[in-house]
Backbone atoms as SQL, in Angstrom:
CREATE TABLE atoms (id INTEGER PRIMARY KEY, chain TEXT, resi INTEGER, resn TEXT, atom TEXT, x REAL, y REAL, z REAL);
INSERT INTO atoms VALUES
  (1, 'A', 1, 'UNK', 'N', 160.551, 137.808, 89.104),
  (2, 'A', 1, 'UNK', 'CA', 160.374, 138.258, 90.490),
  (3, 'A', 1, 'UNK', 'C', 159.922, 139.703, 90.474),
  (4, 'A', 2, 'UNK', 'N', 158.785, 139.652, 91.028),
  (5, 'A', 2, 'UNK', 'CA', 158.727, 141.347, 91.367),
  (6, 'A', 2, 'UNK', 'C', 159.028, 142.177, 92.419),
  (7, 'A', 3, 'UNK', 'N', 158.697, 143.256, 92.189),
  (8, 'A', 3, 'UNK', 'CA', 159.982, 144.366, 93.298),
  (9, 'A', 3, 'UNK', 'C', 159.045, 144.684, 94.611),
  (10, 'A', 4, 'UNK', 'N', 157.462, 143.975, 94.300),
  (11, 'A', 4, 'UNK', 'CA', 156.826, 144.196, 95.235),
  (12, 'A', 4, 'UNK', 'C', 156.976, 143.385, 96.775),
  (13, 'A', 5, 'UNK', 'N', 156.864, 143.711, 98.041),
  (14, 'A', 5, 'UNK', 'CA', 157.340, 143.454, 98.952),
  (15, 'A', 5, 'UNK', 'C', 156.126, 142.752, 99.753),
  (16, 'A', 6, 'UNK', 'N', 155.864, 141.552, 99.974),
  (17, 'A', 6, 'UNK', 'CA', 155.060, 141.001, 100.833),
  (18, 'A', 6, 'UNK', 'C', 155.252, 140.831, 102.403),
  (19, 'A', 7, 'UNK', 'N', 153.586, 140.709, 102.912),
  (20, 'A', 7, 'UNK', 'CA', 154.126, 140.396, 104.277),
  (21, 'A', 7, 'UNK', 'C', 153.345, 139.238, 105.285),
  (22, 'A', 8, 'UNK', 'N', 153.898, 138.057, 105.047),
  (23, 'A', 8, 'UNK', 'CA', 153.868, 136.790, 105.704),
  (24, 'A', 8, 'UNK', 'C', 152.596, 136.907, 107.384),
  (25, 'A', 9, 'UNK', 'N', 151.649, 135.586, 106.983),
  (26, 'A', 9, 'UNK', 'CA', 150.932, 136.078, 108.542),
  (27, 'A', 9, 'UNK', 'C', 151.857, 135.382, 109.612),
  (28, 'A', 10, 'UNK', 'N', 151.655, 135.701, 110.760),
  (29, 'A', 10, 'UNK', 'CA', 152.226, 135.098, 112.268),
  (30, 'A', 10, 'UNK', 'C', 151.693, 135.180, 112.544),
  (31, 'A', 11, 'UNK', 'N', 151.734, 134.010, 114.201),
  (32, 'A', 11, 'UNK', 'CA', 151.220, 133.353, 114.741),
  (33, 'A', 11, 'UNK', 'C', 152.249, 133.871, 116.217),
  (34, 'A', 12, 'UNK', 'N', 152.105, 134.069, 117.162),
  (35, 'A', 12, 'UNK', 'CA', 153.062, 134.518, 118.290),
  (36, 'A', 12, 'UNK', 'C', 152.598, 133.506, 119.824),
  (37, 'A', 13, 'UNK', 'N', 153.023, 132.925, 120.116),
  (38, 'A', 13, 'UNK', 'CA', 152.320, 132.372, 121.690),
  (39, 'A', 13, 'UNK', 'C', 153.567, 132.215, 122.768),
  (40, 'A', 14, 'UNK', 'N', 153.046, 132.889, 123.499),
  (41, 'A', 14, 'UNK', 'CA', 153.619, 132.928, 125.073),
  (42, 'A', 14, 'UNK', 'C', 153.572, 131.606, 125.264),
  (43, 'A', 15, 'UNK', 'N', 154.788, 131.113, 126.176),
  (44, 'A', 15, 'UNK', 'CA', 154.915, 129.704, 126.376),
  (45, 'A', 15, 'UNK', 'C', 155.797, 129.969, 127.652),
  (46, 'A', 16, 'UNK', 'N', 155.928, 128.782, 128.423),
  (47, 'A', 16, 'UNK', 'CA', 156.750, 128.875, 130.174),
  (48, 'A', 16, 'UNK', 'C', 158.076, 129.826, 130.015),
  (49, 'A', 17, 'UNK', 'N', 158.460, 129.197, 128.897),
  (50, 'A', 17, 'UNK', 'CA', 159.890, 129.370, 128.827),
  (51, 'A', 17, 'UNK', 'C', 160.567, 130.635, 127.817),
  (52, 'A', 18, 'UNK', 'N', 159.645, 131.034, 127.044),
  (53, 'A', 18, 'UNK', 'CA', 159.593, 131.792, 126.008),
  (54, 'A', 18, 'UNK', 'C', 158.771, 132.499, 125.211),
  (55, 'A', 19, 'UNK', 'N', 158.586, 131.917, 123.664),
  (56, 'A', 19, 'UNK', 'CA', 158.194, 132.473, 122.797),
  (57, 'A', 19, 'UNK', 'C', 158.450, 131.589, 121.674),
  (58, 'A', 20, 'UNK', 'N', 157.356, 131.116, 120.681),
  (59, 'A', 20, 'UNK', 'CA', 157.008, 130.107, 119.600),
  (60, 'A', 20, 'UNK', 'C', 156.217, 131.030, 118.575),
  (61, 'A', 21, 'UNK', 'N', 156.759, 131.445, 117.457),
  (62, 'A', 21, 'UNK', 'CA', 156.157, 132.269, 116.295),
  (63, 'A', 21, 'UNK', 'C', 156.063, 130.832, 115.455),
  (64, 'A', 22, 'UNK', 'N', 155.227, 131.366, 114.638),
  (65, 'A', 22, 'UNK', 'CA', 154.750, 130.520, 113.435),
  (66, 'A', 22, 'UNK', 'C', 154.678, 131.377, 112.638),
  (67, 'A', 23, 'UNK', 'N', 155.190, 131.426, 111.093),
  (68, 'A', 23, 'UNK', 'CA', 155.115, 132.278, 109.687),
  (69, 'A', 23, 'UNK', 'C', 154.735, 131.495, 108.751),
  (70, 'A', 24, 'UNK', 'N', 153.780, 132.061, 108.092),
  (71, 'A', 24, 'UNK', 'CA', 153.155, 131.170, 107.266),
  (72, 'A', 24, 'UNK', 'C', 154.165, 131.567, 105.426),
  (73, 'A', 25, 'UNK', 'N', 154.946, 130.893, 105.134),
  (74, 'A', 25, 'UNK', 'CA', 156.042, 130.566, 104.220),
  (75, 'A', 25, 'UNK', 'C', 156.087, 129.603, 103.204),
  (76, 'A', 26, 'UNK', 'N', 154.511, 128.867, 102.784),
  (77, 'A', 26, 'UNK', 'CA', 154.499, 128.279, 101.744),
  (78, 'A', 26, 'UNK', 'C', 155.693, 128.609, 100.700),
  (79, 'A', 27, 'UNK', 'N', 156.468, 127.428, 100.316),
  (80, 'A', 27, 'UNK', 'CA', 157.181, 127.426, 99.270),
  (81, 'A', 27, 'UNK', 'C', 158.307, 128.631, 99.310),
  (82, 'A', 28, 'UNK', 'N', 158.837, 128.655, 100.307),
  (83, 'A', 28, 'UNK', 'CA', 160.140, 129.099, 100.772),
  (84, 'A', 28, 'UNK', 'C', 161.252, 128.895, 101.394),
  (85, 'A', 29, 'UNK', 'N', 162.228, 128.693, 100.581),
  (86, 'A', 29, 'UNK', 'CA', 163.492, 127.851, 100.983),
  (87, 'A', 29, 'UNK', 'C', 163.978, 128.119, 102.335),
  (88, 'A', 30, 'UNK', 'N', 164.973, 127.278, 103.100),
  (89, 'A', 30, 'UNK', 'CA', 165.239, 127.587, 104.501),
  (90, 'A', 30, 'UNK', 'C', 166.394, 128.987, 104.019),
  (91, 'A', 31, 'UNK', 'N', 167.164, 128.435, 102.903),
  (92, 'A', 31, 'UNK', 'CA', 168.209, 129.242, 102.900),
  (93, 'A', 31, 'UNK', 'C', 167.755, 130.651, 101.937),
  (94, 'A', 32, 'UNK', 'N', 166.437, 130.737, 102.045),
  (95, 'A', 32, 'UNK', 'CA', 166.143, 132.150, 101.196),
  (96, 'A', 32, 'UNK', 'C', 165.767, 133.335, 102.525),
  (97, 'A', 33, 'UNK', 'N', 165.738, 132.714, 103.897),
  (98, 'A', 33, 'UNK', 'CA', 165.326, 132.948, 105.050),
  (99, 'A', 33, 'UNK', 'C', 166.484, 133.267, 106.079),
  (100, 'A', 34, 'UNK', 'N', 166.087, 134.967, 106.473),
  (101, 'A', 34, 'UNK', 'CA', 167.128, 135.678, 107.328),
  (102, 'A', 34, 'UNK', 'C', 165.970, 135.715, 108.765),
  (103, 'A', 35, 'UNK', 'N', 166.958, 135.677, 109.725),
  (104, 'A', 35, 'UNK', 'CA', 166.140, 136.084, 110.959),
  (105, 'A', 35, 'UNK', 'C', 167.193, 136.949, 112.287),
  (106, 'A', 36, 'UNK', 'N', 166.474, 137.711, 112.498),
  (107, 'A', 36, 'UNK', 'CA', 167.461, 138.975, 113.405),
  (108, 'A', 36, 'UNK', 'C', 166.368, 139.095, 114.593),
  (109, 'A', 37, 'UNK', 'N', 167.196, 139.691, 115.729),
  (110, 'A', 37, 'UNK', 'CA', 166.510, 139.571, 116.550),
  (111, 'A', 37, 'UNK', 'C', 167.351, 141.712, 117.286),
  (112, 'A', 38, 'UNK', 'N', 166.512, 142.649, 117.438),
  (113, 'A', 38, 'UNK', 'CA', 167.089, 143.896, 117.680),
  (114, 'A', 38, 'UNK', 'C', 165.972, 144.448, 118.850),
  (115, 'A', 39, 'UNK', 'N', 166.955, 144.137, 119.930),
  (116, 'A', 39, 'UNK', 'CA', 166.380, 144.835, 121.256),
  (117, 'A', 39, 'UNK', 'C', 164.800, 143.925, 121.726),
  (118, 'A', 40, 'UNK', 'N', 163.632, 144.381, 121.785),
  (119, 'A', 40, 'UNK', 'CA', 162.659, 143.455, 121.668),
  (120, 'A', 40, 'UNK', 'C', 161.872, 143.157, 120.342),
  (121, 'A', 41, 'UNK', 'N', 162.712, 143.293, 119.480),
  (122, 'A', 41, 'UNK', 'CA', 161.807, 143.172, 117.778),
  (123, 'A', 41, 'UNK', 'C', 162.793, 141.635, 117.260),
  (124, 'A', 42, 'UNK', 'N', 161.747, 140.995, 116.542),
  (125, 'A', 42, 'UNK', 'CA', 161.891, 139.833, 115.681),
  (126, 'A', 42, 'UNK', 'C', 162.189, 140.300, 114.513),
  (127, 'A', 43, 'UNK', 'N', 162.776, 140.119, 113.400),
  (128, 'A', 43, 'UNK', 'CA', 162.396, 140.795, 112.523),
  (129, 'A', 43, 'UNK', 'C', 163.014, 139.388, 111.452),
  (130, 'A', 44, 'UNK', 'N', 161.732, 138.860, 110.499),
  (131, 'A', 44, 'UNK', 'CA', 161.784, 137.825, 109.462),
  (132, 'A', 44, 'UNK', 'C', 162.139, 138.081, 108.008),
  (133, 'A', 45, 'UNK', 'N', 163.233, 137.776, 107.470),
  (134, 'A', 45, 'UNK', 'CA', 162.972, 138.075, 106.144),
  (135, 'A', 45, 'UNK', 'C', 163.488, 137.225, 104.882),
  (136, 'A', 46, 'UNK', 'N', 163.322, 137.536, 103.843),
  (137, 'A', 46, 'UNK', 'CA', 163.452, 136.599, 102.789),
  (138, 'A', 46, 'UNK', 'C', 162.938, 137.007, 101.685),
  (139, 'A', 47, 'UNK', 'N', 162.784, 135.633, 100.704),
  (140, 'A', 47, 'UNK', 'CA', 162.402, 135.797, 99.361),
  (141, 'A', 47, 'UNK', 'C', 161.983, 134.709, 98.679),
  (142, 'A', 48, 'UNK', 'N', 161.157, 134.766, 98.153),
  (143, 'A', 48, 'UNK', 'CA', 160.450, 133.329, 97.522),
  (144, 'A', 48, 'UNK', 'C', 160.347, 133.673, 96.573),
  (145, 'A', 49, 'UNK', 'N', 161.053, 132.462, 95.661),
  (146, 'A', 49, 'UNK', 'CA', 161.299, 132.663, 94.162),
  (147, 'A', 49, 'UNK', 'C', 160.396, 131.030, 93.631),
  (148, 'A', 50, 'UNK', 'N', 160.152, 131.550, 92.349),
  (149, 'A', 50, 'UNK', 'CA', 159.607, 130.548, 91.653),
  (150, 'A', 50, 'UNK', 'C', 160.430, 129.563, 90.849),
  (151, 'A', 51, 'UNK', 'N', 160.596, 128.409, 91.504),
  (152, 'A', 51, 'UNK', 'CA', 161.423, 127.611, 91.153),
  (153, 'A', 51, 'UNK', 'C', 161.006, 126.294, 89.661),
  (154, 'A', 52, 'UNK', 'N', 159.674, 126.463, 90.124),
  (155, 'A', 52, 'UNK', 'CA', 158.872, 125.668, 89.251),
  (156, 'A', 52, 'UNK', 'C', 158.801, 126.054, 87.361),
  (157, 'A', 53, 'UNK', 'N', 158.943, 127.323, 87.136),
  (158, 'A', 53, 'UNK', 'CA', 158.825, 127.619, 85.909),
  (159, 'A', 53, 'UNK', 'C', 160.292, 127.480, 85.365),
  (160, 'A', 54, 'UNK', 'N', 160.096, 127.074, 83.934),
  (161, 'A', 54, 'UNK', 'CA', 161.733, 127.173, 82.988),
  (162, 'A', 54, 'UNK', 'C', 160.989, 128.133, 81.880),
  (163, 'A', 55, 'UNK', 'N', 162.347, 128.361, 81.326),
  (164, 'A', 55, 'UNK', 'CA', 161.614, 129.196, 80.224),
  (165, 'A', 55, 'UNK', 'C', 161.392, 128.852, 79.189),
  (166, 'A', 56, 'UNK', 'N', 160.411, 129.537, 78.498),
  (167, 'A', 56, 'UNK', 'CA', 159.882, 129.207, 77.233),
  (168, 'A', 56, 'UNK', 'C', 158.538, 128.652, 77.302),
  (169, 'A', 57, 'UNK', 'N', 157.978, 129.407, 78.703),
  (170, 'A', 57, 'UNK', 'CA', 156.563, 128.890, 79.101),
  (171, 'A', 57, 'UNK', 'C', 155.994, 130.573, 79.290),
  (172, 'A', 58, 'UNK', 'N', 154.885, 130.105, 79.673),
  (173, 'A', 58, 'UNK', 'CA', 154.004, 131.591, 79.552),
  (174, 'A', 58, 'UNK', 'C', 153.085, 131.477, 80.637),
  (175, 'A', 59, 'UNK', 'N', 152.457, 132.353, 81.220),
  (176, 'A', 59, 'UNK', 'CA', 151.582, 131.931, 82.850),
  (177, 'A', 59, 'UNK', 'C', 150.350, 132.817, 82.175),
  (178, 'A', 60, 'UNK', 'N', 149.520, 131.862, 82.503),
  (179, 'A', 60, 'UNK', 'CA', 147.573, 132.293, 82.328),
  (180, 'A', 60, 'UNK', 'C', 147.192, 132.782, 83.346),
  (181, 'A', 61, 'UNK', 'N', 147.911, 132.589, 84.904),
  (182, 'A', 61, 'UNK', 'CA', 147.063, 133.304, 86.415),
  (183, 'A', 61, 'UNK', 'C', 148.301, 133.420, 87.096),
  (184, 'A', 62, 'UNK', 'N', 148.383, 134.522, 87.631),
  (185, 'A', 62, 'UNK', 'CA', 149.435, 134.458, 88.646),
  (186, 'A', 62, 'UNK', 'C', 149.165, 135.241, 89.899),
  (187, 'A', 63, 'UNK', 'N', 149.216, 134.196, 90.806),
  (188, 'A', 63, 'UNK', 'CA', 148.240, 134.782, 92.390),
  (189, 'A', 63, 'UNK', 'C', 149.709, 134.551, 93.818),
  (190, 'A', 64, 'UNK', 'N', 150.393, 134.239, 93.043),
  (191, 'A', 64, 'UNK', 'CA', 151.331, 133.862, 94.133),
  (192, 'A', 64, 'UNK', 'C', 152.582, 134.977, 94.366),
  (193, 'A', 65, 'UNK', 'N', 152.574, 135.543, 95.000),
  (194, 'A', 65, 'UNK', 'CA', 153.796, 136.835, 95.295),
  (195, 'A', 65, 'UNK', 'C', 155.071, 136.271, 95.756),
  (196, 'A', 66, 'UNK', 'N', 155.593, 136.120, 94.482),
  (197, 'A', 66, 'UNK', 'CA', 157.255, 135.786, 94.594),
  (198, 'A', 66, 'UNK', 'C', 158.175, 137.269, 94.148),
  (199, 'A', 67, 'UNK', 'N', 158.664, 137.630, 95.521),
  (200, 'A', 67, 'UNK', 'CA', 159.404, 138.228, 95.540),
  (201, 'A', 67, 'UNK', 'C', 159.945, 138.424, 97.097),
  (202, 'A', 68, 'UNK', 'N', 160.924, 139.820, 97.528),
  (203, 'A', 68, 'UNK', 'CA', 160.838, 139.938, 98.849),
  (204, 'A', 68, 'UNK', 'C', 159.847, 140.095, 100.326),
  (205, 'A', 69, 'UNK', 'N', 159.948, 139.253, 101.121),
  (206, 'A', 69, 'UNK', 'CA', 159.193, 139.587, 102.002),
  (207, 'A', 69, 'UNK', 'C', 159.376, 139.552, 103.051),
  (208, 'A', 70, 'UNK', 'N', 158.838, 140.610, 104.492),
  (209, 'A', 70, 'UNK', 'CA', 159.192, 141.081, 105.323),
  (210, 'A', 70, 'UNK', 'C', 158.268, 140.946, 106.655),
  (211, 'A', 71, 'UNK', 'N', 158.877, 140.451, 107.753),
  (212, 'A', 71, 'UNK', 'CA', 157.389, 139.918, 108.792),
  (213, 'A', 71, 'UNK', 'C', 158.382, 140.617, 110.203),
  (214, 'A', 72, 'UNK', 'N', 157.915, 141.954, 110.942),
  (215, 'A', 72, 'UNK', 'CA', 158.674, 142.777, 112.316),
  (216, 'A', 72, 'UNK', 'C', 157.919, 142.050, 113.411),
  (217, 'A', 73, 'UNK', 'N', 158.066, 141.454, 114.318),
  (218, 'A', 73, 'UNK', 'CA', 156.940, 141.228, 115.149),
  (219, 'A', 73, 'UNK', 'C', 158.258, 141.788, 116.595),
  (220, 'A', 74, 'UNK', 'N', 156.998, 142.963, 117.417),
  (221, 'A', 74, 'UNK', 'CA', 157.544, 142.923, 118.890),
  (222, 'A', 74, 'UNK', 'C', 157.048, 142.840, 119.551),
  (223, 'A', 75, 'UNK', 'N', 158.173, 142.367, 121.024),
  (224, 'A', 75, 'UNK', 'CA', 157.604, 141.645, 122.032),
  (225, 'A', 75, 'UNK', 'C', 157.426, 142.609, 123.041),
  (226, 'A', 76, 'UNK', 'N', 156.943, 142.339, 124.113),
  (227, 'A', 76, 'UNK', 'CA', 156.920, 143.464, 125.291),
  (228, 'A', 76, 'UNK', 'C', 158.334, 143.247, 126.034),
  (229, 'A', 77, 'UNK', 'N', 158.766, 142.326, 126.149),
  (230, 'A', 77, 'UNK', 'CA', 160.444, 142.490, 126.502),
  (231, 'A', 77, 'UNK', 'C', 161.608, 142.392, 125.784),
  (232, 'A', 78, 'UNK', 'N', 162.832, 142.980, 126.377),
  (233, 'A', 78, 'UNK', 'CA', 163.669, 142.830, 124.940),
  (234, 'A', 78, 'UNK', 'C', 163.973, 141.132, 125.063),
  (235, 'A', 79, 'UNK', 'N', 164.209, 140.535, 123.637),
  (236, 'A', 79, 'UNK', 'CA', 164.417, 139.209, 123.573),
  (237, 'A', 79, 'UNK', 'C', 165.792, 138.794, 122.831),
  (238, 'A', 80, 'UNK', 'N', 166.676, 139.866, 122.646),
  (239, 'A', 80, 'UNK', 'CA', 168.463, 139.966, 122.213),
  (240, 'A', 80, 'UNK', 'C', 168.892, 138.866, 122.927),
  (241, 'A', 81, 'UNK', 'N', 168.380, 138.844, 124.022),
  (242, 'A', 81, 'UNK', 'CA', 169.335, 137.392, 125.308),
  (243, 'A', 81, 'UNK', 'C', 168.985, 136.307, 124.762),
  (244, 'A', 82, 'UNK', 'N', 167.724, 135.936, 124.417),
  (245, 'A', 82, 'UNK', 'CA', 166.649, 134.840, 124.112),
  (246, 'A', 82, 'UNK', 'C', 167.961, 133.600, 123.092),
  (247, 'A', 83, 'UNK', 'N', 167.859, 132.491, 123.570),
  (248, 'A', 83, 'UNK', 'CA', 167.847, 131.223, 122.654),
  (249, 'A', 83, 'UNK', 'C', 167.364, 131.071, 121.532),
  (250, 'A', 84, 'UNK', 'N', 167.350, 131.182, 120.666),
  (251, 'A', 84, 'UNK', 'CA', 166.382, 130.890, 119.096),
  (252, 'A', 84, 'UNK', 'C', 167.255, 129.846, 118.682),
  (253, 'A', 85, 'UNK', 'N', 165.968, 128.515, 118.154),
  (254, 'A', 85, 'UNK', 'CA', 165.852, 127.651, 117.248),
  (255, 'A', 85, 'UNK', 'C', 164.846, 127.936, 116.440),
  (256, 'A', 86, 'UNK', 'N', 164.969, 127.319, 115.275),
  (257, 'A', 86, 'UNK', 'CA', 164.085, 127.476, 114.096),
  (258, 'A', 86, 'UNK', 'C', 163.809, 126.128, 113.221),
  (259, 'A', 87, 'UNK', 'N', 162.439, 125.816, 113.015),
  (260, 'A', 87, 'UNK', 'CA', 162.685, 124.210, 111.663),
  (261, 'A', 87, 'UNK', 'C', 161.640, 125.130, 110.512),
  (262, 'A', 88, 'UNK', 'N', 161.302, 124.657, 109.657),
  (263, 'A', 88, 'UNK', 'CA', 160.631, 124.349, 108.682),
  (264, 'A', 88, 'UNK', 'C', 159.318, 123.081, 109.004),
  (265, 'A', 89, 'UNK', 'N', 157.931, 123.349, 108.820),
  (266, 'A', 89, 'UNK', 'CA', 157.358, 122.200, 109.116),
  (267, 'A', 89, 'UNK', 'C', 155.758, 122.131, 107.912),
  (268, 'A', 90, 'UNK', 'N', 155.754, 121.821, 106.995),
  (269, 'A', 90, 'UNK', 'CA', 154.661, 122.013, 106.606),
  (270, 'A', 90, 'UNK', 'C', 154.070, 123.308, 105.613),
  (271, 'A', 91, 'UNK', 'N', 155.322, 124.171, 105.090),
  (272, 'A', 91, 'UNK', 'CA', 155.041, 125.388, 104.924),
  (273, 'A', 91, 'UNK', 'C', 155.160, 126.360, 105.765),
  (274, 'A', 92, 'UNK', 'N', 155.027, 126.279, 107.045),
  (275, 'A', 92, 'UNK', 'CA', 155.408, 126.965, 108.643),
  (276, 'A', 92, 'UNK', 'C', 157.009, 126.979, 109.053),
  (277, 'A', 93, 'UNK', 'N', 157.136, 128.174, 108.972),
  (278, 'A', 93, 'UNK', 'CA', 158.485, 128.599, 109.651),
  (279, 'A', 93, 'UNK', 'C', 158.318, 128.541, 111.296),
  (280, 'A', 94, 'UNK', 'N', 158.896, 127.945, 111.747),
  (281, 'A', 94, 'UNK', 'CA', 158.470, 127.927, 113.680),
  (282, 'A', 94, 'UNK', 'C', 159.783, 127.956, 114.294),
  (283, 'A', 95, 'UNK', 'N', 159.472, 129.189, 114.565),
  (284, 'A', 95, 'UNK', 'CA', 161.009, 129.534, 115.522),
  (285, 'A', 95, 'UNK', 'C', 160.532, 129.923, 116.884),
  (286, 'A', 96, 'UNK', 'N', 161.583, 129.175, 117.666),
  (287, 'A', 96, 'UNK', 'CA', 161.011, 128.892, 119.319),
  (288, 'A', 96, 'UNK', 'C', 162.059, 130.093, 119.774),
  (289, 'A', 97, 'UNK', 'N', 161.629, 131.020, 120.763),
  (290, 'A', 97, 'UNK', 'CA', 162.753, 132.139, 121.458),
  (291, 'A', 97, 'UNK', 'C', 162.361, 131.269, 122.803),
  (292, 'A', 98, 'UNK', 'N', 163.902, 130.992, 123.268),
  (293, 'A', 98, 'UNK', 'CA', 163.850, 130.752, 125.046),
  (294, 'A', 98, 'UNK', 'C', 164.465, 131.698, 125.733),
  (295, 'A', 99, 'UNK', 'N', 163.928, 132.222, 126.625),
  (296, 'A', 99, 'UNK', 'CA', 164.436, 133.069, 127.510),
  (297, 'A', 99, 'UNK', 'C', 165.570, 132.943, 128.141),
  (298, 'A', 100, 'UNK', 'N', 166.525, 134.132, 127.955),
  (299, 'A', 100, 'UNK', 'CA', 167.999, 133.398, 128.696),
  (300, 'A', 100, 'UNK', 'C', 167.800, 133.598, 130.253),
  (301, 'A', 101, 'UNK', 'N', 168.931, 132.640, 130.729),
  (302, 'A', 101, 'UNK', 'CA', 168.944, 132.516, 132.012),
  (303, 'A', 101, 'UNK', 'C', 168.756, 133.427, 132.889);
């Protein structure tokens, strides 16, 4: 793992009720995945580790950034009140914010 720090694209869309981000998270566990929510900031984070290699192997290309990574996205209102659900779908992290009552 390296100490270098990546940063995941999003996807953000206004919706009736809320707010629907999309993070693009190829090959990242649900449980390697923190999510906070401070005043009107999202803030995504985690770590993608390489699960695929054992040792006693050796790598010819390595293009894939496994280590920590960090995705702030803010909104124009604060969203602390907001509902959040979250799935996994495809490589896509999609966490829905609903606006509280």
């Amino acid at each position: 793992v390296s100490g270098r720090l990546w940063y995941p694209a999003a996807d953000v869309y206004k919706v009736p009720d809320g707010w629907v981000v999309k993070v693009e998270l190829a090959g990242v566990s649900a449980e390697d995945v923190e999510i906070d929510i401070q005043g009107n900031t999202l803030i995504i984070a985690g770590c993608r580790k390489d699960r695929s290699c054992v040792s006693g192997i050796s790598y010819e290309q390595m293009e894939i950034t496994y280590s920590n990574f960090e995705k702030t996205l803010r909104f124009p209102a604060p969203i602390d009140g907001a509902k959040l659900d979250h799935m996994f779908e495809n490589g896509l992290l999609i966490i829905r914010l609903h606006k509280g009552q």
